[in-house]
N, C-alpha and C positions, 0 to 999 in steps of 0.2 A: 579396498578400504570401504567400509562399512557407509550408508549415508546417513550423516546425523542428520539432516534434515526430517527426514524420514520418521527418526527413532522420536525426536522432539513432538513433533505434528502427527498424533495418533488421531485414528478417526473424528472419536468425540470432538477434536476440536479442529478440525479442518476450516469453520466458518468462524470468522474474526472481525471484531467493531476497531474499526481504527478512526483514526485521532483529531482528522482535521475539524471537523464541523466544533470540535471544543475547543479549538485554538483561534474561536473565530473567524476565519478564512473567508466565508461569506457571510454571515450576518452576527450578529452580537447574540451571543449567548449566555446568561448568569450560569454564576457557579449551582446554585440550585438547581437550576436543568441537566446540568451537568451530571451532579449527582443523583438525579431520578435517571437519566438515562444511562446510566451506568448500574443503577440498582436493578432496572429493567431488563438489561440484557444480562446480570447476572441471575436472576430469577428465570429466565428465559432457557438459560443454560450455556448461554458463550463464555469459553475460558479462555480466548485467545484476543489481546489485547495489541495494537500496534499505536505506537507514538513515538513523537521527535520533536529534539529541540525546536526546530524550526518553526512549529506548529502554532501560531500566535505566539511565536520567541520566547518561549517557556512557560504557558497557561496550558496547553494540552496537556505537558506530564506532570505539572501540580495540580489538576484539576484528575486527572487519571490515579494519580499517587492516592490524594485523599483518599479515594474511595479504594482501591487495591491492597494498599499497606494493610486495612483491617480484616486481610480473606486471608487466608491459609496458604503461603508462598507456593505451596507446592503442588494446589489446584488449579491453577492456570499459568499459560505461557503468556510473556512480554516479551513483544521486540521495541526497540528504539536504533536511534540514528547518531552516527557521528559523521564529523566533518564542519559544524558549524557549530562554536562557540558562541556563547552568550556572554556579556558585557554590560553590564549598567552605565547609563550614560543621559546625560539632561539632554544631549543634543544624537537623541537615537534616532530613527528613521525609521520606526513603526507603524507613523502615518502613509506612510508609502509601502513598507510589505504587508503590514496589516492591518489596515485603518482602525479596524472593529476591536483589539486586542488591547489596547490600552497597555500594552506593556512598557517599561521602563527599559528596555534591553535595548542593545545594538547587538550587529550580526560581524563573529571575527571568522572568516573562512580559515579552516585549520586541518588538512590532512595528513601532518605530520606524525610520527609515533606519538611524540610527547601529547601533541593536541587530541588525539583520539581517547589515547587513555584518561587526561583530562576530563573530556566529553563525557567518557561513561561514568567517571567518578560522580560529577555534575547530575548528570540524568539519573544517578541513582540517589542520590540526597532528594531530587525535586520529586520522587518517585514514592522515594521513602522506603525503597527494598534492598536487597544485598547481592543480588545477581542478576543479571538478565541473560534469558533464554538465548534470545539473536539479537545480531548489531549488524544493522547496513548503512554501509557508508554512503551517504546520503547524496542525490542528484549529483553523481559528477558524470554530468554528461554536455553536450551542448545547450541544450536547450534553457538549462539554469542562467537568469539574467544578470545574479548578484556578484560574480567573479571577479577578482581583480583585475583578471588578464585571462589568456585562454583555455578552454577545459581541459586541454592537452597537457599545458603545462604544470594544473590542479590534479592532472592522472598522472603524472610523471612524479609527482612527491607524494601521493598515493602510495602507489605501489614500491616507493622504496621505504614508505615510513607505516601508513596507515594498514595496509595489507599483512607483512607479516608481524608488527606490533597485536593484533587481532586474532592473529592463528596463537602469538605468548600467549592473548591473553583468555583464548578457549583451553589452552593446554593449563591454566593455572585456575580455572573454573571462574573466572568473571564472567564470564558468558560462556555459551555452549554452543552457538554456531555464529558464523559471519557469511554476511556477504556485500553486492550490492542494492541500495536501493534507486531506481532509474526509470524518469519517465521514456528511456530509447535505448536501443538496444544495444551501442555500443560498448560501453563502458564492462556490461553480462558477455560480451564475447568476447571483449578483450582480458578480463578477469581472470576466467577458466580457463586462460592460456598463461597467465603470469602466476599467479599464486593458486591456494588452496581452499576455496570458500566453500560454504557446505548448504546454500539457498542464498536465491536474488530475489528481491523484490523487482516485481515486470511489474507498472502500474502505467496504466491507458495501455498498455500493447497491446492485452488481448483483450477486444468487447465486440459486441455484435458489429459494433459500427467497423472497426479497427484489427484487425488479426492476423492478415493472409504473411504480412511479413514474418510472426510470431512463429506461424504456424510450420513456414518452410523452410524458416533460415534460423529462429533462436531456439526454438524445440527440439529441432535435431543436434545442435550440438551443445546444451545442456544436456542434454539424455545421453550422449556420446561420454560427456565428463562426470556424471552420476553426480550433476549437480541439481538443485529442486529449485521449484519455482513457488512463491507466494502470489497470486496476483490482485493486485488492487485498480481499482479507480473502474469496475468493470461496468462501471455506466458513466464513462467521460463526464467524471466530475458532474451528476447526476442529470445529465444530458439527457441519455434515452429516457430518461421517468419523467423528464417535461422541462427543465431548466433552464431558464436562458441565458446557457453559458455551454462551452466544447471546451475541457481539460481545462488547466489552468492558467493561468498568467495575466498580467495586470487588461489583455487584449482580449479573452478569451469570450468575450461577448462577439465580438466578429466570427458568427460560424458560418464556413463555407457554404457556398448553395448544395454543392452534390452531396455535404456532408444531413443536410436539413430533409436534401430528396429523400436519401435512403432511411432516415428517420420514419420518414412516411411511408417508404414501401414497408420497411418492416413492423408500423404499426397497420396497414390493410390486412398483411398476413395475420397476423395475430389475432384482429377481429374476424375475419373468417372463422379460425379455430377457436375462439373463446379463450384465449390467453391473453394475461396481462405480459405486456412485452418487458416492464421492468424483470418481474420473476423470472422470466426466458434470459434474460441477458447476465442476469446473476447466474444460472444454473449453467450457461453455456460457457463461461468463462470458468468456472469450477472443474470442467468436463475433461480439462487437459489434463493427462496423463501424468506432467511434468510436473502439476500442480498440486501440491502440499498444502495447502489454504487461500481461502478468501477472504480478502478485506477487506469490510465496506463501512463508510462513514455514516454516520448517525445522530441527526440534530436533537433527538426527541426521545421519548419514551415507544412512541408509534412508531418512526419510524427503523424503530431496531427493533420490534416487533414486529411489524411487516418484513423488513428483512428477512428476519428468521422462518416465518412463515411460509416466503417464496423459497427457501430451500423443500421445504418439505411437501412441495404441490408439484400435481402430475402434470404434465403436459406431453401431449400425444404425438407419435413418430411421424405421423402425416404433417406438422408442423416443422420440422427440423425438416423431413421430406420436402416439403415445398420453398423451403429456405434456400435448398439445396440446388433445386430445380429451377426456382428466382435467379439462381448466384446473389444471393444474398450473403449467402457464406460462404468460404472457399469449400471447395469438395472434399478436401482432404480433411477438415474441418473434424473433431471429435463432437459428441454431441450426446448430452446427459442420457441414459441407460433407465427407457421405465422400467419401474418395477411395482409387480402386480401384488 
């Protein structure tokens, strides 16, 4: 079977602005910045757009929609997320998943057929479009805090409701590929054993910091299932560019010591070779073979222009060399291909 992934995700648009930092997530953002930073990266040349209900509980794809609905459907790709229903409610809990979002919503966890299709109907009214590219069924993995009960049990009505509800609803062109979306790797390996998905969102697995399990255990048998990878979050929730936070969660200010050490060796190397380590980190997470696009978040007009930027800067083989030599990286590690 052919990979849709693949067919969807043509070169031009491998590098992707996704959705968090407009859903609020860490600091308040108006809709105005919103909109310039989106006019930005469209002028810049990004067509590949990633959002999810979850995202400030419905501000990310009405703040994405405004500005998408007026471009030409068929010049760029959207993915969004199912599995978490929105609800309006006086007594929603926003202050606690989002402080900065201000939204009106409560969060109905829903992996059922019924709920997914729901979802996407939802996402596409707040959207303002009439199809979406890819649908990943959002965080069912462990490490999601909002659960009723256990992720097991969330995977279990998954895969008998959400899973092949998703393949009808690629076969009837509501969307054009599925898969999951998942900060861990379980949920991608147990996936490509149960049903038919056609690209996972991998977000934190693979970054400088973070990879070697990506690299040995989920690489090999997506490429085994000619399944594709998007990868996001490829600077731990903007971690390696200086942030003081490691991935997400209401905790993620507690970053480990080894994790802070290796920060540091791999910003010595980097001054060495005169590389900025952000660009290296974005470019080395791109690098995977498995990987179909990158999605990186973007609070600014600049910072989706620097983004874009570090795709297109060179950085020399004696760098990824010495990385290599450090164990900085795992060995088996892929590693962007200059080109003169």
């Amino acid at each position: 079977m052919p990979n849709r992934a693949k067919q969807i995700f043509k070169p031009q648009f491998r590098f992707g602005m996704g959705g968090v930092p407009h859903g609020n997530e860490f600091a308040k953002h108006t809709d105005e910045e919103a909109q310039a930073t989106l006019a930005t990266a469209w002028e810049m040349g990004v067509r590949y757009y990633d959002v999810a209900p979850w995202y400030g509980l419905g501000l990310s794809e009405r703040r994405f929609g405004r500005f998408l609905h007026n471009q030409p459907r068929g010049d760029y790709i959207l993915s969004s997320k199912v599995g978490k229903l929105l609800k309006a409610s006086k007594k929603n809990r926003h202050a606690k998943m989002f402080p900065f979002s201000d939204s009106p919503n409560d969060l109905v966890i829903d992996y059922s057929a019924d709920g997914v299709r729901r979802s996407i109907e939802d996402s596409l009214q707040r959207l303002g479009v009439s199809y979406l590219d890819v649908a990943f069924v959002h965080d069912l993995s462990p490490d999601f805090a909002w659960f009723p009960n256990g992720w097991e049990e969330q995977y279990k009505i998954a895969r008998k409701g959400a899973f092949p509800a998703l393949s009808k609803m690629r076969d009837e062109g509501i969307i054009r590929a599925w898969g999951v979306g998942v900060n861990t790797p379980y949920a991608i390996l147990k996936v490509i054993e149960d049903a038919d998905p056609d690209v996972c969102l991998c977000a934190r697995q693979y970054s400088l910091i973070d990879h070697a399990d990506a690299i040995n255990r989920l690489m090999p048998a997506v490429h085994a299932k000619r399944v594709s990878l998007v990868i996001g979050s490829s600077l731990n929730a903007g971690f390696i560019s200086g942030s003081p936070r490691y991935n997400y969660g209401a905790e993620n200010f507690k970053i480990p010591p080894e994790v802070l050490e290796k920060r540091e060796q791999l910003r010595r190397v980097a001054g060495r070779h005169g590389v900025d380590l952000r660009t290296a980190a974005l470019q080395f997470s791109a690098a995977a073979p498995e990987a179909v696009a990158l999605v990186v978040g973007a609070g600014s007009a600049q910072q989706i222009q620097e983004n874009w930027n570090s795709m297109q800067a060179k950085i020399p083989e004696d760098f990824w060399n010495e990385l290599r030599q450090e164990r900085l990286i795992d060995q088996n590690a892929p590693t962007p291909k200059l080109v003169s």
